[in-house]
C-alpha positions in Angstrom: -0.7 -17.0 2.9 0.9 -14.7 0.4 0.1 -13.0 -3.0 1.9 -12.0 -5.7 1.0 -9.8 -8.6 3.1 -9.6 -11.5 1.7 -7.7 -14.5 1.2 -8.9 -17.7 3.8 -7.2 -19.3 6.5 -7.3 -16.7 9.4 -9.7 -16.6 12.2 -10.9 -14.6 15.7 -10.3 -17.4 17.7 -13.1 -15.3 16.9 -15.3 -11.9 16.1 -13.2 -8.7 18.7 -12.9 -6.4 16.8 -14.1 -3.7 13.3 -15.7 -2.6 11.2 -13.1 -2.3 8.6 -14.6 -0.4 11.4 -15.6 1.9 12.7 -12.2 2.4 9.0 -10.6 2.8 8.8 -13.5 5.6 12.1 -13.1 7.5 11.1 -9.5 7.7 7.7 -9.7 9.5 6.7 -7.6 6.6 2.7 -7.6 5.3 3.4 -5.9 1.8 6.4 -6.1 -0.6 7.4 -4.0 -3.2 9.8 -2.9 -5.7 9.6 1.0 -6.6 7.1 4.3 -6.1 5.0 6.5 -9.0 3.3 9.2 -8.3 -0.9 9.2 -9.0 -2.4 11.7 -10.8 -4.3 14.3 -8.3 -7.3 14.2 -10.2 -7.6 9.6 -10.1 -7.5 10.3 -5.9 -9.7 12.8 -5.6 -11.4 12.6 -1.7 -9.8 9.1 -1.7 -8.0 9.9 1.7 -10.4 12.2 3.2 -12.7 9.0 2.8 -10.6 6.6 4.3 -9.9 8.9 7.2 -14.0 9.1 7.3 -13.9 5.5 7.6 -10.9 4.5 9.7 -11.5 7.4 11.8 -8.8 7.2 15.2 -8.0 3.7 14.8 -5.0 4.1 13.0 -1.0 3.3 13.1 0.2 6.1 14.3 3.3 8.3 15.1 7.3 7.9 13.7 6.3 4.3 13.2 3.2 4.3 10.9 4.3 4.6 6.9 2.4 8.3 7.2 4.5 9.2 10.0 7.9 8.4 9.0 7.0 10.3 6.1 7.4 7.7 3.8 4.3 9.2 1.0 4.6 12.7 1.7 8.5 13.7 0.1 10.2 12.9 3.6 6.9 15.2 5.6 5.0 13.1 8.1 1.8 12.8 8.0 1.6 14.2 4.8 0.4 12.5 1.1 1.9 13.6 -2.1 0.4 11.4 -4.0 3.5 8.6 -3.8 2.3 5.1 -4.2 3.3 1.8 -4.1 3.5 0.9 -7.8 2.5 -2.4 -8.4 3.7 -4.2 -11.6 5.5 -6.5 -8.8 4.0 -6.8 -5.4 3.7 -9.0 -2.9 1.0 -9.1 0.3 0.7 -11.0 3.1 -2.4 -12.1 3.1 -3.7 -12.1 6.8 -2.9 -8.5 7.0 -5.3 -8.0 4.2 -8.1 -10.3 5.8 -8.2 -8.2 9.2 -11.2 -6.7 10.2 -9.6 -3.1 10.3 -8.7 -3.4 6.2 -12.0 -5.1 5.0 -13.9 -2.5 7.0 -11.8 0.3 5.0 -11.8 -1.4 1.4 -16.0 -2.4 2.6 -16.1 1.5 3.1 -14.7 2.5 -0.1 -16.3 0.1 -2.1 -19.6 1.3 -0.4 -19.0 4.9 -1.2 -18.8 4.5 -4.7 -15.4 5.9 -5.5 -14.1 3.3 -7.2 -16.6 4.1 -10.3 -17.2 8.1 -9.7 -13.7 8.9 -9.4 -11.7 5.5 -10.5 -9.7 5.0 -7.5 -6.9 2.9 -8.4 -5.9 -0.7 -6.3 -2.3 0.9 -6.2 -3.1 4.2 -4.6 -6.1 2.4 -2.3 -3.6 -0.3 -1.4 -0.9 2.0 -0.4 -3.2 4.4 1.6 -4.7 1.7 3.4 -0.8 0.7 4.6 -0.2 4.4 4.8 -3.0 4.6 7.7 -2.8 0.7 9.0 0.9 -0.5 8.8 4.0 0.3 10.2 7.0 1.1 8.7 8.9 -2.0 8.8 5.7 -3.7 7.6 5.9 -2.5 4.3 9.6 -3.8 2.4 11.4 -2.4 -0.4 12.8 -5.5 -2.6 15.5 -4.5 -3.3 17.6 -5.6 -7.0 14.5 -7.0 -8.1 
């Protein structure tokens, strides 16, 4: 029930240090990955005013949600800087992705048309859909990969 996406051009120098499907596992997490970029303003334009459109109240929220711990806003809750999950190497648990509450949201956002008017990205969609739907300890940094 997991996927992983490695890009094209990435490459692993020497064995991992560990499973990673393992560690993802033995941390109840739903998405793995490795490092953060930052999106250019202008590829996420009205991309979380429209998820918020869609999603409306039912949320994760407070200290626990990735929003609220302040984990894509520069260390301010509830706040969006435009930090994504960058994902050369990532790895999703795949039920979390089939709920009803994310397929509405990606349904939504396909349905809008953003995706081709304004090129929404998978990265930036990906990690504003955890931002708004996962906790914290959901999402987990792999580390020394």
């Amino acid at each position: 029930d997991y996927l992983l996406r490695l890009d094209t051009d990435a490459f692993f120098p020497e064995p991992l240090p560990y499973d990673p499907f393992v560690y993802l596992h033995e941390r109840n997490g739903v998405y793995g990955y490795v490092t953060t970029a930052l999106e250019e303003p202008a590829m996420a334009e009205g991309l979380l005013d429209k998820m918020h459109s869609i999603v409306g109240n039912h949320t994760t929220n407070g200290e626990e949600s990735v929003f609220g711990s302040g984990m894509l806003g520069g260390g301010k809750p509830d706040h969006w800087d435009g930090t994504f999950f960058y994902n050369n190497f990532e790895l999703l648990h795949l039920p979390f992705f089939r709920t009803h509450a994310y397929q509405t949201l990606f349904r939504g956002l396909d349905e809008s048309g953003g995706f081709f008017t304004h090129r929404w990205g998978d990265g930036p969609v990906r990690t504003l859909a955890l931002g708004l739907l996962a906790t914290k300890k959901e999402v987990v940094k792999m580390p020394g990969i």
